[in-house]
VOBADREN-309127 format. One line per 3 residues: number of its first residue (from 1); for each residue x, y, z of C-alpha. Coordinates in steps of 0.05 Angstrom, whole numbers. Layout:
<sites>
NUM> X,Y,Z ~ ...
</sites>
This chain:
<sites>
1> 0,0,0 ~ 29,70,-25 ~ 23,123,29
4> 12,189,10 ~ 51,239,54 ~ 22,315,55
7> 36,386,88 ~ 33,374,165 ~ 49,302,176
10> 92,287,223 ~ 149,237,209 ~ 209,200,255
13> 277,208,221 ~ 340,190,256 ~ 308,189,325
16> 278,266,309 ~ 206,291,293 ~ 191,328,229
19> 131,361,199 ~ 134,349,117 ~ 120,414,89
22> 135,393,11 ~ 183,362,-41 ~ 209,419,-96
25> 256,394,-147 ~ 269,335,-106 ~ 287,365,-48
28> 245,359,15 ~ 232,411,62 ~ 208,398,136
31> 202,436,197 ~ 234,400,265 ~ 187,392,328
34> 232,415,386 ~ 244,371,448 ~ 209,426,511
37> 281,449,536 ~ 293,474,470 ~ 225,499,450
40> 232,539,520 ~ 306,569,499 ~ 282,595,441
43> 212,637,482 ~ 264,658,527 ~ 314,686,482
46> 260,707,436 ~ 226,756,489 ~ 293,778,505
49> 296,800,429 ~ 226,832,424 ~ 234,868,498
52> 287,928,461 ~ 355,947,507 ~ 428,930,487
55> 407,858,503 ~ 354,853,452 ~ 405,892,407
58> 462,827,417 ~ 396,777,414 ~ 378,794,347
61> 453,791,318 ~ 438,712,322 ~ 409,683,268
64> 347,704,241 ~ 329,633,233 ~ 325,619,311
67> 255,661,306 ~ 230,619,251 ~ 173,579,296
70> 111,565,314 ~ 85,539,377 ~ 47,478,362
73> -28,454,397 ~ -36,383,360 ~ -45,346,427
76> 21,297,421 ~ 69,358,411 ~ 25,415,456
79> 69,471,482 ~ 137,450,440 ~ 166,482,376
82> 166,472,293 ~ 222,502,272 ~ 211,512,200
85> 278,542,179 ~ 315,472,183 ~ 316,470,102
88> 309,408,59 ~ 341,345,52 ~ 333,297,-15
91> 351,236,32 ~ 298,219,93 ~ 265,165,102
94> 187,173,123 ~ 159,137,184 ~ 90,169,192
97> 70,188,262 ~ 2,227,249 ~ -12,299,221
100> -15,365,258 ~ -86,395,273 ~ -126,443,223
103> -99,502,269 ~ -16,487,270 ~ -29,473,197
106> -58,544,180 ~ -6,572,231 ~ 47,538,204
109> 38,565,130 ~ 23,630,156 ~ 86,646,188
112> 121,607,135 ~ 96,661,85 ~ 109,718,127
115> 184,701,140 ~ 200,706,68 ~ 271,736,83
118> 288,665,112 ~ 255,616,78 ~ 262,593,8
121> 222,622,-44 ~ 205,563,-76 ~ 179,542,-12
124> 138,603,-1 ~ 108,589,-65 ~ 77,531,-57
127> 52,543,2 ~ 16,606,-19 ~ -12,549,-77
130> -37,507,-33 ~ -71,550,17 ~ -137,532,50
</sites>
């Protein structure tokens, strides 16, 4: 039986999580789910960046990408990060775990779109073809 893997499964590969978010010229781009310690880092340093001062000024010399995330609700993954800025691989292998709810979905490609300095174009584009 031939599965048929679409924007917002989620997927094991090499003892990590992934949300598949779509295969462009053969390359497949994915967004990471976070382990908690992680998804907390990145609030932390991210309110650090957003709260203005000469800390928020050395916060947002990082990369750009660390702010490329949404907080997810599907029940499984509640309260833990997609990181969507990982880029794309043309060798994973695909062992299905479920599919993110209607909501992280929308978010997802939302935020995808709107960080268009960070994230592939192509990307961006198919997305924006493929909205709901």
């Amino acid at each position: 039986m031939i599965q048929i893997i679409k924007f917002g499964d989620i997927f094991n590969h090499k003892e990590c999580e992934y949300i598949y978010l779509a295969v462009i010229d053969d390359r497949t781009y994915t967004a990471r789910i976070l382990d908690y310690d992680l998804t907390k880092d990145i609030e932390r340093v991210s309110r650090i960046a957003s709260a203005g001062g000469d800390r928020a000024a050395r916060v947002k010399n990082l990369k750009s990408q660390l702010f490329c995330y949404v907080i997810l609700s599907t029940e499984e993954f509640k309260n833990r990060a997609a990181n969507y800025a990982t880029g794309a691989s043309s060798n994973l292998t695909f062992d299905l775990r479920g599919s993110l709810n209607d909501e992280d979905r929308k978010n997802l490609k939302e935020a995808i779109i709107k960080d268009e300095a960070y994230i592939a174009p192509e990307l961006i584009e198919e997305i924006k073809k493929n909205m709901i």
